[in-house]
C-alpha positions as CSV (number, residue, x, y, z in Angstrom):
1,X,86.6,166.8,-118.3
2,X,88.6,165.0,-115.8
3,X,92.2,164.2,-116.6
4,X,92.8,161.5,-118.5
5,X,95.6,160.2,-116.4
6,X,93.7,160.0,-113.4
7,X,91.2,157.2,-115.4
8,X,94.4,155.6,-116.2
9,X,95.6,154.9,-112.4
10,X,92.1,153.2,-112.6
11,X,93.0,150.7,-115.5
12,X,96.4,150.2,-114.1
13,X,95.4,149.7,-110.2
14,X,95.1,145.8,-110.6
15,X,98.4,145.5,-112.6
16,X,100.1,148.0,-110.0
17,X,99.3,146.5,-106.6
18,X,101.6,143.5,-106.9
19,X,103.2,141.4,-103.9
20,X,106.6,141.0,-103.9
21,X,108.5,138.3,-105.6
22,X,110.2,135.3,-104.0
23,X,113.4,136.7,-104.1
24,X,112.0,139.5,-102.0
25,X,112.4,142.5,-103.9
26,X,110.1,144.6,-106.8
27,X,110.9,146.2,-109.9
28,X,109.4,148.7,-108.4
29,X,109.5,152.3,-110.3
30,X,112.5,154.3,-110.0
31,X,111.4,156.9,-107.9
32,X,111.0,154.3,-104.8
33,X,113.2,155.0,-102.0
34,X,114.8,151.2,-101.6
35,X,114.6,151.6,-98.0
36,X,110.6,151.7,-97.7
37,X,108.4,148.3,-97.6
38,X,107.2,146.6,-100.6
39,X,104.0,147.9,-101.8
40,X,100.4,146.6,-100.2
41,X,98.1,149.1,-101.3
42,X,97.4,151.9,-103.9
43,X,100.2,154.3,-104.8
44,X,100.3,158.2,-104.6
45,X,98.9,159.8,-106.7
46,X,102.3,162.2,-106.3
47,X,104.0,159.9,-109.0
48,X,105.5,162.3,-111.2
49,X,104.1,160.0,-114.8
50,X,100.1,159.7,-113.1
51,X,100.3,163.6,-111.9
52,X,97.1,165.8,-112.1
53,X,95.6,169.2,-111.0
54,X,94.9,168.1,-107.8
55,X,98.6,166.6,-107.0
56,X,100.8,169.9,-107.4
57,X,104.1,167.5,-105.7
58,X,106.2,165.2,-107.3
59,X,107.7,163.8,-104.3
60,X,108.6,160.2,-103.5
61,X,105.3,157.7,-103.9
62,X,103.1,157.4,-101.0
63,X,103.7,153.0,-100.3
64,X,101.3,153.0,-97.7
65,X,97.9,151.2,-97.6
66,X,94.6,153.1,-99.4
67,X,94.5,156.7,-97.7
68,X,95.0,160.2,-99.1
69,X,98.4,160.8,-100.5
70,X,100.9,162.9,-100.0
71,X,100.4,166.1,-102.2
72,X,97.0,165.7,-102.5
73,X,94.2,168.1,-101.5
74,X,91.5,165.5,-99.8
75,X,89.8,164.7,-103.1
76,X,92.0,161.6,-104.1
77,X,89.1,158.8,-103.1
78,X,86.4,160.7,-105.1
79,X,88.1,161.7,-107.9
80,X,89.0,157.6,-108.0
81,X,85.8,156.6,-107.8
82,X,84.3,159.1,-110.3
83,X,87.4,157.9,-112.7
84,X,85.5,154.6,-112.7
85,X,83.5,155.4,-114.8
86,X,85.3,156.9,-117.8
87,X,88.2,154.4,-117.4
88,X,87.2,152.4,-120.4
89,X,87.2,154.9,-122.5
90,X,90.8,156.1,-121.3
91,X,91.6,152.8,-121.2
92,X,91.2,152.4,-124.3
93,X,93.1,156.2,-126.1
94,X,96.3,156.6,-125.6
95,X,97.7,158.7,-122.8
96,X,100.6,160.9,-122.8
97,X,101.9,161.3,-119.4
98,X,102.1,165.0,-119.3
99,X,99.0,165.8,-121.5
100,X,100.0,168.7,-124.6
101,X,104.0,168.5,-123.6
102,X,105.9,166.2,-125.0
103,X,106.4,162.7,-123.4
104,X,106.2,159.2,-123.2
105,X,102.8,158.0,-124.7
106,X,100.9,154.9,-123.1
107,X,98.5,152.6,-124.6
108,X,96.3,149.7,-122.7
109,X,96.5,147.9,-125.6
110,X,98.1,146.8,-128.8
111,X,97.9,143.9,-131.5
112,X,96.1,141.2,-130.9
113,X,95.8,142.1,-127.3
114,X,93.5,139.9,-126.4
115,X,95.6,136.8,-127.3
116,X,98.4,138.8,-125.3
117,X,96.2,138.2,-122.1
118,X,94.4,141.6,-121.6
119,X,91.4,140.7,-119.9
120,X,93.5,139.2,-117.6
121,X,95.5,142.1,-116.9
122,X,98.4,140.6,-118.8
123,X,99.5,138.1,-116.7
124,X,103.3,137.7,-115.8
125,X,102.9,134.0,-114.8
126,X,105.3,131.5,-113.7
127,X,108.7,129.4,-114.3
128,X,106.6,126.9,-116.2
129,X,104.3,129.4,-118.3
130,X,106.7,131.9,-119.9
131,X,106.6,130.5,-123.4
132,X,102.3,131.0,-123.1
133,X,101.3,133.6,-125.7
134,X,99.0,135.1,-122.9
135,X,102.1,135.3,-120.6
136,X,104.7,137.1,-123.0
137,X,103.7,140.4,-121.9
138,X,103.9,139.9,-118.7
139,X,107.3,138.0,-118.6
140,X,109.2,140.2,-120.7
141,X,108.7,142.9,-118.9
142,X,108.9,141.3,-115.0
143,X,111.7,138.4,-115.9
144,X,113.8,139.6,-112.8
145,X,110.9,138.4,-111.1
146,X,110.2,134.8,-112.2
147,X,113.7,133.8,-112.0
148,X,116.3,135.0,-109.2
149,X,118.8,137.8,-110.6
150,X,121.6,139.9,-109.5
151,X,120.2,143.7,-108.9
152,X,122.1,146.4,-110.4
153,X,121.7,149.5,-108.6
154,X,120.5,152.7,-110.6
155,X,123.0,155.6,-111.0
156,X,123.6,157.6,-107.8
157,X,123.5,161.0,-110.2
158,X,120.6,160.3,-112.6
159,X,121.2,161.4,-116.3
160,X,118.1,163.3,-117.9
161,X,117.3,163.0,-121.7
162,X,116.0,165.9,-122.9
163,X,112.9,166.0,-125.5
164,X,111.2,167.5,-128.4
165,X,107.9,167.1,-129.8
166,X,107.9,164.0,-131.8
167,X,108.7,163.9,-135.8
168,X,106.4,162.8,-138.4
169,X,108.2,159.2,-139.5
170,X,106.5,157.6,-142.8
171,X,107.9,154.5,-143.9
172,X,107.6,152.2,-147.1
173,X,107.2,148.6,-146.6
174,X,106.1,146.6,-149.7
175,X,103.6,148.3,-151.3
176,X,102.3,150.4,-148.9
177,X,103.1,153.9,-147.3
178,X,102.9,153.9,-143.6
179,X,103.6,156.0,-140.4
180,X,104.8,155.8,-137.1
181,X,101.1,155.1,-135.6
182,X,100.6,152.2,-138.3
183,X,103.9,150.6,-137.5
184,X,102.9,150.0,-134.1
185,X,99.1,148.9,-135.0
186,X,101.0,146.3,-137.1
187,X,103.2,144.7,-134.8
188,X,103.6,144.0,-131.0
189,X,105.8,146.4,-129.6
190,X,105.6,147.1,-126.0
191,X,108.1,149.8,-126.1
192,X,109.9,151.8,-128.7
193,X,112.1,155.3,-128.3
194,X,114.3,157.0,-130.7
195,X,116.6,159.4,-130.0
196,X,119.1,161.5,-131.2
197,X,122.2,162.1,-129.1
198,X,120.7,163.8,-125.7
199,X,117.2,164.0,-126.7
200,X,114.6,161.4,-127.2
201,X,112.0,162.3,-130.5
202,X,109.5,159.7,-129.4
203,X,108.6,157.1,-127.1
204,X,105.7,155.0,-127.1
205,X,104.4,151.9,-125.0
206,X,101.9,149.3,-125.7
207,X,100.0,146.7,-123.9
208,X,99.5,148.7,-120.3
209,X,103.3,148.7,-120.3
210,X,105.2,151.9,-118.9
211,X,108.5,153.8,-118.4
212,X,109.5,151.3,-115.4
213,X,108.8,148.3,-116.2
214,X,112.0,146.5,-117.0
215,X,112.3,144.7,-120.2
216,X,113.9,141.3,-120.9
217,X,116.9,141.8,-123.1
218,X,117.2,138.3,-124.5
219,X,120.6,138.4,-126.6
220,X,120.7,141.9,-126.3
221,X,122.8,141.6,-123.5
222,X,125.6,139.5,-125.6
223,X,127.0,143.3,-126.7
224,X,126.9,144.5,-123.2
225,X,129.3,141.5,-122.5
226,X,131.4,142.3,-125.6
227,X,131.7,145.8,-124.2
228,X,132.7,144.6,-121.0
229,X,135.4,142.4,-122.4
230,X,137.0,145.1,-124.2
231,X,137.2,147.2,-120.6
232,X,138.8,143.8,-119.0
233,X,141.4,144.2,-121.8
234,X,141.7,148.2,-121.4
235,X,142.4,147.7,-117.6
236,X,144.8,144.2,-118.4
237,X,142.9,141.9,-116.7
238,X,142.4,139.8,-119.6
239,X,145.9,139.9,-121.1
240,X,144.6,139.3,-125.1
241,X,142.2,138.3,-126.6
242,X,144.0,136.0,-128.4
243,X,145.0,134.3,-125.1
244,X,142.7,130.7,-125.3
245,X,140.2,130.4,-123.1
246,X,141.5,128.2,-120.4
247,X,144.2,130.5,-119.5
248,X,141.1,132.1,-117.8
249,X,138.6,128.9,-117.3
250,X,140.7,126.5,-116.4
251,X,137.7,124.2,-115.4
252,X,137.8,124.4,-119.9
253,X,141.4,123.4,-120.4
254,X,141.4,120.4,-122.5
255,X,138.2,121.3,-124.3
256,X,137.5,122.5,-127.7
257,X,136.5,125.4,-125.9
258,X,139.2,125.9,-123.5
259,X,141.4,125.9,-126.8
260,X,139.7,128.2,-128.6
261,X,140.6,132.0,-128.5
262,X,138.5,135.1,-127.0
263,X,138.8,136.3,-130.1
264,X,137.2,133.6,-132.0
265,X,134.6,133.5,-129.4
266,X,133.9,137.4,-129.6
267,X,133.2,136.7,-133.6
268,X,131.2,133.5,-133.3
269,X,133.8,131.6,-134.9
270,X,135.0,128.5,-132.4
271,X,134.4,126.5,-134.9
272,X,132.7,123.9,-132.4
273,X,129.3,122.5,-133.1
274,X,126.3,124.3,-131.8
275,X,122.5,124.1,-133.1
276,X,120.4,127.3,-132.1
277,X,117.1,126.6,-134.5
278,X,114.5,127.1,-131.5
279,X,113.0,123.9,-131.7
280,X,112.8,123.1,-128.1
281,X,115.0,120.1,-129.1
282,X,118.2,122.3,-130.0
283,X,121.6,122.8,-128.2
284,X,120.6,126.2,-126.3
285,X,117.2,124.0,-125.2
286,X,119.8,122.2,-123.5
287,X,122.0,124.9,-122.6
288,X,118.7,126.5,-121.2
289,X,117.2,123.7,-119.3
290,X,120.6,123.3,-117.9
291,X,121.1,126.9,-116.4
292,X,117.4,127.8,-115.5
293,X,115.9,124.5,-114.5
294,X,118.8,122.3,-113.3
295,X,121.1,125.8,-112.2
296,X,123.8,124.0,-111.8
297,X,126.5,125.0,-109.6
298,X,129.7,124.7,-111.7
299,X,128.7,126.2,-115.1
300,X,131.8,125.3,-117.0
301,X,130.9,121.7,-116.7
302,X,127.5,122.7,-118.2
303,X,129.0,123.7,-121.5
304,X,132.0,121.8,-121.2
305,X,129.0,119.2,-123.1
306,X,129.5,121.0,-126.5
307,X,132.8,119.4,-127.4
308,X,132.7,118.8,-130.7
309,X,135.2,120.7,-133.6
310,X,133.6,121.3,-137.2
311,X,136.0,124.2,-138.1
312,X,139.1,125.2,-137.7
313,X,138.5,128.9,-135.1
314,X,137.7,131.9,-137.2
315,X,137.3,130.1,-139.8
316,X,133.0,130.1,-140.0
317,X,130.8,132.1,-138.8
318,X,128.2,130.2,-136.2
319,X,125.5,131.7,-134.1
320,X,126.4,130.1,-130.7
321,X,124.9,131.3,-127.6
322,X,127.4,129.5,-125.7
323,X,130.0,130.7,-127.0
324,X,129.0,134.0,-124.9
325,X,128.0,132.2,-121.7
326,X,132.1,131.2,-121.7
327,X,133.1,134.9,-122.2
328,X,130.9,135.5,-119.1
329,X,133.3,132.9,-117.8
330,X,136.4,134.4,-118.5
331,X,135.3,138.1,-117.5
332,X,134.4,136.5,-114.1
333,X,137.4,134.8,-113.7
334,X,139.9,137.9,-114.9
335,X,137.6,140.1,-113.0
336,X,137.1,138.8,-109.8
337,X,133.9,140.2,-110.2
338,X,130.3,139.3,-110.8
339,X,129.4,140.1,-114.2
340,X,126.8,142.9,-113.3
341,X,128.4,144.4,-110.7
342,X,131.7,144.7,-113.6
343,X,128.4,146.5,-115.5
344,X,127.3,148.7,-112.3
345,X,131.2,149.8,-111.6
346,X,131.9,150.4,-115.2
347,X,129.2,151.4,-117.0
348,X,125.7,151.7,-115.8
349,X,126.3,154.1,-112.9
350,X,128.3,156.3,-115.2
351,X,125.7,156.9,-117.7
352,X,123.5,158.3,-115.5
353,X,120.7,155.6,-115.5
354,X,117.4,156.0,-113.5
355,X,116.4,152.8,-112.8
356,X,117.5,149.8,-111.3
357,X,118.3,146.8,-113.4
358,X,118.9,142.9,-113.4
359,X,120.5,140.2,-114.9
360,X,119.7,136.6,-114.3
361,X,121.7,134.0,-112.6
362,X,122.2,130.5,-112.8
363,X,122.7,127.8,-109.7
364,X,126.0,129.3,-109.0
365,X,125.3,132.8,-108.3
366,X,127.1,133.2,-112.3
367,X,125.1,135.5,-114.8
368,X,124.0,133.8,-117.7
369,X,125.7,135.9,-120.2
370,X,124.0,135.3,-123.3
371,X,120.4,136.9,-122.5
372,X,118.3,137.9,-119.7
373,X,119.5,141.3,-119.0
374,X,116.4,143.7,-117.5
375,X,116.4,147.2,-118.2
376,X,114.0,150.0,-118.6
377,X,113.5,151.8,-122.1
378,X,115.0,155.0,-121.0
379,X,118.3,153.0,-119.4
380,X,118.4,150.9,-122.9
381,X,118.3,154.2,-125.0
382,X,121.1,155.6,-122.6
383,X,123.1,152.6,-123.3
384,X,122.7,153.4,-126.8
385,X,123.9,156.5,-126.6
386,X,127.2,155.1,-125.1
387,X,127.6,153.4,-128.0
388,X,127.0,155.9,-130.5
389,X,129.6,157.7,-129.1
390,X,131.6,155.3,-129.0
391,X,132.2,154.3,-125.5
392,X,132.0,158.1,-124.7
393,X,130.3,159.2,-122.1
394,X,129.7,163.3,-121.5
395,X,133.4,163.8,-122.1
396,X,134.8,160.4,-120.5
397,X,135.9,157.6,-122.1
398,X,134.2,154.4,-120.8
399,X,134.4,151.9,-123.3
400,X,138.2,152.4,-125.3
401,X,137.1,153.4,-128.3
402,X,139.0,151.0,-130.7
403,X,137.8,148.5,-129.0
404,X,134.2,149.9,-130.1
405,X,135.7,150.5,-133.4
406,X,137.4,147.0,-134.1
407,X,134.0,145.6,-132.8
408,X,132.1,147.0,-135.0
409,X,134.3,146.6,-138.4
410,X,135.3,143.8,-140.1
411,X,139.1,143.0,-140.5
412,X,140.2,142.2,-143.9
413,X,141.1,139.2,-143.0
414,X,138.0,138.2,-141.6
415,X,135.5,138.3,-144.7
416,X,133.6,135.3,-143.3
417,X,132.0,138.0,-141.0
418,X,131.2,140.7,-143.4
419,X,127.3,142.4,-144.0
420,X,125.8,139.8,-146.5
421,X,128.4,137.0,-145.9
422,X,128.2,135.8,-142.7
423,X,124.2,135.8,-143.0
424,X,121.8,137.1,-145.9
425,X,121.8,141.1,-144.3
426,X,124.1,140.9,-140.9
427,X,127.5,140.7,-140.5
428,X,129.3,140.4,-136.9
429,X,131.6,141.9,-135.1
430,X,132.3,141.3,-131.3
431,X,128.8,139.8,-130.4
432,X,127.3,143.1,-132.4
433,X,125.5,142.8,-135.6
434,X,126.8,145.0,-138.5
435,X,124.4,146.5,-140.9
436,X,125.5,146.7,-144.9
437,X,126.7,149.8,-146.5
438,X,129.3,152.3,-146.2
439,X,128.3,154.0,-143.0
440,X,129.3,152.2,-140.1
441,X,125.6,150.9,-138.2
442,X,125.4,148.1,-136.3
443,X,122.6,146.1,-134.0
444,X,121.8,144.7,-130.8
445,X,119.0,142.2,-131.4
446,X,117.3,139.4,-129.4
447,X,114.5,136.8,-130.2
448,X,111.0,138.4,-130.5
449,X,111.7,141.1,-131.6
450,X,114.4,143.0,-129.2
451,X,116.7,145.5,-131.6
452,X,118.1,148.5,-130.3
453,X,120.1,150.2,-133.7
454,X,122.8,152.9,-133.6
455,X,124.1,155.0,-136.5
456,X,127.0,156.8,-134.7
457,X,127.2,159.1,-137.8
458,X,124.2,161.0,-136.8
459,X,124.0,159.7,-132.9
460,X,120.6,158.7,-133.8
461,X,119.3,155.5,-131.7
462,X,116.4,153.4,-132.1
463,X,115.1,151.0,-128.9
464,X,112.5,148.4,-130.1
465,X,111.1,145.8,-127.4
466,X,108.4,143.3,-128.4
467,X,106.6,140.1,-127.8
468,X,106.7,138.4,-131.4
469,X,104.7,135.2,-131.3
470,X,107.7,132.9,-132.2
471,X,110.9,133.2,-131.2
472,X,112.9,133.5,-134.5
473,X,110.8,134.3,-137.6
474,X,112.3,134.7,-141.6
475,X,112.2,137.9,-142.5
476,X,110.7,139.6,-138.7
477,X,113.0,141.9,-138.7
478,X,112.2,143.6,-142.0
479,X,109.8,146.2,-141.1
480,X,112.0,147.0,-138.5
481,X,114.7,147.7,-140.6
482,X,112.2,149.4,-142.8
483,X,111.5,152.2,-139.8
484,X,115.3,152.9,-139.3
485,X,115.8,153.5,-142.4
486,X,113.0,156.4,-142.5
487,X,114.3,157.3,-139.3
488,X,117.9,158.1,-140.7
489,X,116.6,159.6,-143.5
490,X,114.0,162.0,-142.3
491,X,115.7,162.4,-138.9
492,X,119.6,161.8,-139.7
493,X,121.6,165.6,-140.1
């Protein structure tokens, strides 16, 4: 029988041969030389994750119109053509990308695919469609390329995971007894990997997505810019985080902002007024619209607009986005630096990523810090392992690790933040969720479903990236929660 990944270069062909964006770039996958043209035509069969018996390379991508590729011996065009016909039923199995080794696993489709917009190929749509249930896929995984963003160059010395052959999870959820497979029949996941330390146990993709598409952080990215705030302090650029904000915003001083402390802002505690209910009618609508439809070109002014005290700072505990689009301010301002080229220099080309990433700009060239980070699984899960060491990276040190400590723990002082307290589960540290218990856990987590979870007891990570209908749910991250904890109990040493 013919190898089933050759059918699946059939189902993907349409998705695959995209034209460029307007910003003039791809996210194209990692293996691209940046030098060669944007794609036109069919790619090489020499790709390393499409490879069959008649490709024995694993060289560079042929970019070049329809022809035969590189490392192929003259049978590329039939082989297609015969893989016609047994592409639906490919299309429909999954497919592991190295067939009996172990591997990332790809599906063409997932829960309700259909309302997901798979007869059309799951379409990424455009600036005015990205909220269209038949657009989600498409956007969350290609948001780098609906709205301009700053590129952040892949490592120039690739880190590799290694891999085993994946676990059997089983999880309880209500009444029921589930595995692995069920938890992803059940809910929309277009990507999830877990890992332990250096090694990933299993990663699995959904909805014709794969290991380079880049998926849209959405608050995710508020720990990155925690992170990166604690290296501004390391290297004295920010002098303490007690300093108020204006001493580094001064377009803030006279503000309830501008008087408020890092720190405060680092906890979600300002104390100033801020409504994030997802109505469309809320305070980050407005803080949205502002940014990505207006982009404006002097972002302080933009939330200069939430003025309005209800607390005394550190007082209360507020979900703010904000309040993490002004500690973007202030890194920029200490730094001298762009946001994600502070991320490139600091972290990302440390740990070894292999893949480019993004993060999304507003009118003034100034990333907005609160979401709309773009990274693959693989780069997320390496992340994650930075953070279960943490800050440690293969012997260096690039986060301080006190700083990772005191961001995820709760002072004494500072009960309004504890698990339980500061909302019905979470508890918050500095723009990290903290799990309840005794072992220190904590969350990255972002509407529809974006959670990546690290229990630096066990270095065991879990990277989780979805397209949930609606964009904050009661109780959406239960099952979730559910998995993890099988996961560190099966899998934890």
């Amino acid at each position: 029988m013919m190898d089933v990944s050759v059918a699946r270069e059939v189902c993907h062909l349409k998705r695959r041969i995209r034209p460029t964006s307007a910003m003039g770039h791809m996210l194209t996958p990692s293996t691209r030389n940046d030098s060669m043209p944007p794609v036109t035509g069919l790619r090489g069969c020499s790709h390393k994750r499409t490879q069959t018996k008649m490709c024995e390379e694993t060289s560079t991508m042929n970019w070049g119109a329809l022809s035969k590729p590189r490392g192929c011996r003259g049978l590329f065009l039939p082989v297609i053509l015969a893989s016609a016909l047994w592409a639906p039923l490919a299309c429909a199995q999954d497919v592991r990308s190295f067939p009996g080794e172990a591997g990332p696993v790809f599906s063409e489709s997932g829960p309700d695919a259909e309302l997901y917009g798979a007869a059309s190929g799951y379409p990424v749509g455009t600036r005015g469609t990205t909220t269209q249930l038949d657009k989600l896929v498409g956007v969350y995984s290609h948001f780098g390329e609906i709205y301009p963003s700053r590129p952040i160059g892949r490592a120039t010395a690739p880190w590799q995971f290694k891999r085993a052959p994946e676990p059997s999870i089983a999880y309880s959820f209500g009444t029921e007894r589930l595995s692995i497979a069920d938890y992803l029949k059940r809910n929309p996941v277009t990507g999830l990997l877990i890992a332990r330390d250096d090694t990933i146990l299993y990663e699995h993709y959904q909805y014709a997505r794969t290991d380079h598409d880049r998926f849209l952080s959405q608050s995710m990215a508020k720990t990155l810019v925690g992170m990166l705030v604690g290296i501004a302090v390391s290297e004295g650029r920010i002098k303490s985080i007690d300093d108020p904000v204006s001493t580094y915003v001064s377009g803030l001083a006279g503000t309830e902002y501008g008087n408020t402390s890092i720190r405060a802002l680092l906890n979600m505690s300002s104390g100033v007024e801020f409504s994030e209910v997802y109505d469309g009618h809320d305070d980050i609508a407005r803080l949205g619209r502002a940014l990505f439809v207006e982009e404006p070109k002097d972002p302080a002014a933009v939330v200069a607009q939430f003025n309005t005290r209800t607390a005394p700072p550190g007082t209360r505990w507020h979900y703010a986005s904000v309040e993490t689009e002004i500690l973007g301010l202030v890194l920029r301002s200490a730094t001298g630096t762009p946001v994600a080229d502070y991320l490139h220099d600091r972290i990302w080309d440390a740990i070894g990523t292999e893949a480019d990433a993004s993060w999304a700009i507003d009118g003034s060239g100034q990333e907005i810090a609160f979401c709309c980070f773009n990274a693959t699984l693989r780069d997320y899960a390496r992340l994650a392992r930075l953070l279960a060491h943490d800050g440690a990276w293969e012997g260096r040190q690039l986060i301080p690790r006190q700083w990772l400590l005191d961001a995820t723990t709760v002072r004494p002082d500072d009960g309004h933040l504890a698990p339980r307290v500061a909302t019905p589960y979470f508890g918050y540290g500095y723009q990290v969720w903290l799990l309840p218990g005794e072992q220190r856990r904590f969350a990255l987590l972002g509407i529809r479903g974006q959670v990546i979870l690290v229990d630096p007891a066990s270095k065991l990570v879990m990277v989780h990236t979805a397209v949930r209908q609606k964009p904050s749910e009661p109780g959406a991250l239960r099952e979730p929660l559910a998995l993890w904890s099988a996961v560190l109990q099966q899998l934890g040493q």
